[in-house]
C-alpha positions in Angstrom: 3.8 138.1 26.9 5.6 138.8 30.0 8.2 136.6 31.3 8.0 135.8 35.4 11.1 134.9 37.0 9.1 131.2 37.8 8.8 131.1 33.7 11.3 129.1 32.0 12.7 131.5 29.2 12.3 130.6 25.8 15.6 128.4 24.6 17.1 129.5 20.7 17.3 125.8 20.6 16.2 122.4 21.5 17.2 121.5 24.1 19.3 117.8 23.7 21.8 115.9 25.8 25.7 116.6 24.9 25.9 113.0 24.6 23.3 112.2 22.2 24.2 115.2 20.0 25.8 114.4 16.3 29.0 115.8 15.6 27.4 118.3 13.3 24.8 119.7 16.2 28.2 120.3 18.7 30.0 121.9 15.8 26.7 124.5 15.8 26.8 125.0 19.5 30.5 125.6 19.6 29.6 128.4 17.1 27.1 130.1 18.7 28.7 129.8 21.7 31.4 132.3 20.0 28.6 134.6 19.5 27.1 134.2 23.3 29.5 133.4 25.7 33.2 134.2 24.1 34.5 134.7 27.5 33.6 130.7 28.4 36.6 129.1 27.9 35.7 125.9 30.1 32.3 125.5 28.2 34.6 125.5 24.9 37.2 123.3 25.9 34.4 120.4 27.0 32.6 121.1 23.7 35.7 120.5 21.9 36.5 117.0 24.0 32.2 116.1 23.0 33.1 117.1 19.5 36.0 114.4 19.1 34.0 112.0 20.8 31.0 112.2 18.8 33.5 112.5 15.5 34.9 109.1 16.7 31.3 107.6 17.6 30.1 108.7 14.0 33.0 107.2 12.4 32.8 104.1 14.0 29.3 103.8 13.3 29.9 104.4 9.6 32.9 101.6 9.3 30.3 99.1 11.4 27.7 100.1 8.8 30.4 99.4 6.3 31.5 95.9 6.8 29.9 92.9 5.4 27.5 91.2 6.8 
């Protein structure tokens, strides 16, 4: 198969808004990010700030989930 510059390149991953990612799927990003783009220090720093976020969304959701009804 040969890729044309009009061809959208295969991506290693789905593709899924920073937003609705779990803390878990930023953690993965920010890891292969290491491996891809080391030199990105702005990308690292904003997945960092989306990985407290999401930490503090999950949590939330899990003492909401906990309360009484």
């Amino acid at each position: 198969m040969t890729v044309t510059p009009t061809a959208p390149a295969r991506q290693p991953w789905p593709m899924k808004a920073l937003g609705a990612m779990t803390a878990a799927e930023i953690l993965a990003a920010l890891e292969r990010l290491a491996c891809v783009r080391p030199e990105d220090a702005a990308l690292e720093r904003a997945l960092h700030r989306q990985l407290v976020r999401a930490v503090e969304r999950e949590r939330a959701g899990a003492r909401g989930a906990a309360a009484p009804a």
